[in-house]
N, C-alpha and C positions, 0 to 999 in steps of 0.2 A: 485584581490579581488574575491573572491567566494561568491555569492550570494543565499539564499535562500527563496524560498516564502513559505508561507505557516507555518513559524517556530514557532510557536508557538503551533499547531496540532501536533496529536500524532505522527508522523511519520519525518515532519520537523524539530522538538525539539529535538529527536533524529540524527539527521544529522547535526545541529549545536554544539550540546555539543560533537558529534566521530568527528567533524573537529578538534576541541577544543582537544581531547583526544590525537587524532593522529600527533599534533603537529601543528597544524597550529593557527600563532600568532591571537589572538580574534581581532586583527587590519586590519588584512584580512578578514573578515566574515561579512558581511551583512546578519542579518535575516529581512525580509520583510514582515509586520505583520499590521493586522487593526490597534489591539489595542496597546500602546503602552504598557499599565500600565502591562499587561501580559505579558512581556519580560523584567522587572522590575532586573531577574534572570540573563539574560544574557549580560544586559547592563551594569551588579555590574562586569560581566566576561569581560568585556573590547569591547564586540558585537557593532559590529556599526547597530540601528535600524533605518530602513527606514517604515515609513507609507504609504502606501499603498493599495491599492482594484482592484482584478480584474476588476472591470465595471469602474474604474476612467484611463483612458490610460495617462493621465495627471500626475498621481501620481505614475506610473509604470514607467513611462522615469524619471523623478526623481530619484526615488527608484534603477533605473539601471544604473545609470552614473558610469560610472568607472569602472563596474564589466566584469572580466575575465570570469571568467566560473558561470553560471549561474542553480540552480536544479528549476524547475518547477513542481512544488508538486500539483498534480493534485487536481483541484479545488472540494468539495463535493456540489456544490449546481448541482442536477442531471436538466440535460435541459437547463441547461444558461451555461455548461461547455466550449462550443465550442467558444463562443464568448468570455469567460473572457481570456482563452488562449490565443485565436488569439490576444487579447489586449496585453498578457505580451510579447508575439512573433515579435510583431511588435514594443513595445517599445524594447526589446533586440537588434532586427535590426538596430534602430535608434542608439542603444548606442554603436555597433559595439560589440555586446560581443560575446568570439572568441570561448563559446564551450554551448552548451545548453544541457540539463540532463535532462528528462523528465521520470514519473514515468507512465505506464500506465498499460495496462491490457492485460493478456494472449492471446494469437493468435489473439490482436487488428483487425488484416486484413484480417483475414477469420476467424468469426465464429458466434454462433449466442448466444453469453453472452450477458444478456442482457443490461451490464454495457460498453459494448465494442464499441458503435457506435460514440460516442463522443472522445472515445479514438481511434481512427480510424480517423474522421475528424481532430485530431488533431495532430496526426504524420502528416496528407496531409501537415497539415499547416505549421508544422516545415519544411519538407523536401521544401514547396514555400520559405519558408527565403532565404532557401540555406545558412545557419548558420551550421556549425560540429557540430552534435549532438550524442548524444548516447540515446536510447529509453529502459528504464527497463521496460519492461513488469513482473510487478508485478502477482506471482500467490496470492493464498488465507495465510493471516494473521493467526495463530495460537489463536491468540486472539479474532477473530471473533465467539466462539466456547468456550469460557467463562463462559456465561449463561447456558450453555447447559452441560461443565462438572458439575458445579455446583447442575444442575440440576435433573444431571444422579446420583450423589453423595449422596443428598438428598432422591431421589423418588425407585432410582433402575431401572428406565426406561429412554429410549431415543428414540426420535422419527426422523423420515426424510423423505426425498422421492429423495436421490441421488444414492440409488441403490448400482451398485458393481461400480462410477464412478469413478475415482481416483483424485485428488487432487494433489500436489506436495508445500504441506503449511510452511512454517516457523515464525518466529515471526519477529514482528516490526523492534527488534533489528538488526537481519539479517539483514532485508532488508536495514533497513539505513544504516548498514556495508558496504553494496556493494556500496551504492552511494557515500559513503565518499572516498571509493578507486577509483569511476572512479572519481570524483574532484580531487584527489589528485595526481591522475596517470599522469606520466612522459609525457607519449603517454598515452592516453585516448582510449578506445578501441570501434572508433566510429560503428554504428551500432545499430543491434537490437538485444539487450537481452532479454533471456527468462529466467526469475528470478522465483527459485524455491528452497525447499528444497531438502535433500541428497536423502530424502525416500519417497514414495509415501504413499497415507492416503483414506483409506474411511471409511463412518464414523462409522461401527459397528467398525472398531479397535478403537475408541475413546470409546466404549461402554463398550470394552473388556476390557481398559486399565483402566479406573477410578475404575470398577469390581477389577480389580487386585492391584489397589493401595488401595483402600477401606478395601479390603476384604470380600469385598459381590457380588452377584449376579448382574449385570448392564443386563439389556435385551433389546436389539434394534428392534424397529417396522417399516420398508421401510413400507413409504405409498404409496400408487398411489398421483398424486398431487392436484386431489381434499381433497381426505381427509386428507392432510398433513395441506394445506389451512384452510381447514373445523376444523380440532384440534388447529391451533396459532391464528383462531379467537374466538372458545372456550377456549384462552388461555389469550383474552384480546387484543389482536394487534388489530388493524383497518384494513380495508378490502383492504387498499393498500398496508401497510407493508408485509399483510399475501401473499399478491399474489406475491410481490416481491420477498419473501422470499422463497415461493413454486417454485417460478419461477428459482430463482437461482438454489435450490436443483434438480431441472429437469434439469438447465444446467450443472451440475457436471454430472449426470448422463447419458447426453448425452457425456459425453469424452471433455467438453471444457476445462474443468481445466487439464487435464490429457497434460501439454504441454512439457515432459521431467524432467530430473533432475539434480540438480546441481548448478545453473547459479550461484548461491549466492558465492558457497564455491570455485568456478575458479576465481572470482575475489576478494574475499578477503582471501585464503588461509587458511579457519577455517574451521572445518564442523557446519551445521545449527542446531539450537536448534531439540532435537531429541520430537517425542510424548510424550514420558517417562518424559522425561522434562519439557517438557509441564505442562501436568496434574500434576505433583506434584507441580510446582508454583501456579497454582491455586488452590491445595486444601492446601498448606500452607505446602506442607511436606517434 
């Protein structure tokens, strides 16, 4: 049985329906989900739904009995991550499951992203199971970057403060791609993977590249990170978003994201959705 949490979230849903894709019977596939009424979709697909919550460990050993290999879709509630983990890690231990699959984040163990501390505590925590695991270190989503082609589309400008950092971004799809091949792989290639696209990104080529699908002028503004801050709160964000959001774009531009290239298309054999790509799915063309 192949288990996943989280499947109902963009990233989980996609790695239940490429299990589905790739041939494996919806009789083998646990999605493990709050709600159930929102998996409505793949329990018509034959999915065996388990309910479930990070902060219930009661309902995670439940939710785990039986399961072979296990993905652990890293939780979004930022500051309660490390515990809801340690909950699904130790109900896995209880249930004996023989491989765990964790999504996490770029050079988790040395760096200073500011999303990376909890994904950090939480490889520790896997590698205390002593459970076979494989750790994807997710780079940046293609998708994250949505509003902003959009926006650049619209206005003719685009603003930031990551500098000349580079990035190695792909889309959702990617990345579930890769996870569906180490679940599914013969010998599972345990370890730390550093999951990225083919090409590396920053983000005046986003700027250049909407310009060039448009056919107009796109003009990129590198802020310092106050006034990057200082512009998405004259933009309407709240003063915690803005600061996250500045804060990230400092981390790209300090080289966090910059962690190689590749890791997606060595393990599933495709190359990754390209920018070009990209930006025309979002502007519809």
């Amino acid at each position: 049985m192949i288990t996943v949490t989280g499947a109902t979230g963009q990233l989980g849903r996609l790695v239940v329906t490429g299990l589905l894709e790739s041939g494996v019977p919806a009789a083998e596939v646990t999605a493990v989900v709050r709600d159930a009424s929102r998996a409505a979709d793949l329990a018509e697909r034959g999915v065996a739904i388990a309910v479930a919550d990070y902060t219930d460990p009661a309902s995670l050993r439940s939710a785990l009995t039986g399961t072979d290999r296990l993905l652990l879709v890293s939780g979004s509630e930022v500051g309660q991550r490390v515990a809801q983990h340690t909950n699904v890690l130790q109900a896995a231990a209880a249930a004996g499951v023989g491989l765990v699959v964790y999504t996490s984040a770029p050079k988790a163990d040395d760096t200073t992203l500011v999303l990376a501390p909890e994904h950090k505590a939480t490889e520790e925590a896997i590698t205390a199971t002593g459970l076979p695991a494989v750790v994807l270190r997710n780079n940046w989503y293609w998708e994250n970057y949505d509003a902003q082609v959009q926006q650049a589309a619209a206005s003719g400008q685009l603003a930031g403060s990551s500098g000349a950092g580079r990035a190695w971004p792909a889309s959702r799809a990617d990345f579930a791609a890769a996870a569906v091949a180490v679940l599914t792989a013969e010998q599972p290639p345990l370890g730390v993977h550093e999951l990225g696209g083919d090409q590396p990104f920053v983000l005046a080529d986003l700027a250049a590249e909407v310009g060039r699908q448009t056919g107009t002028e796109v003009t990129y503004a590198d802020l310092s990170t106050d006034d990057h801050r200082a512009a998405l709160l004259g933009a309407g964000l709240d003063e915690g978003t803005a600061g996250f959001v500045a804060a990230l774009d400092g981390n790209i531009a300090a080289g966090e994201l910059d962690a190689g290239q590749g890791g997606i298309s060595a393990l599933t054999g495709r190359p990754t959705r390209s920018l070009a790509e990209y930006v025309a799915e979002v502007l519809g063309r």
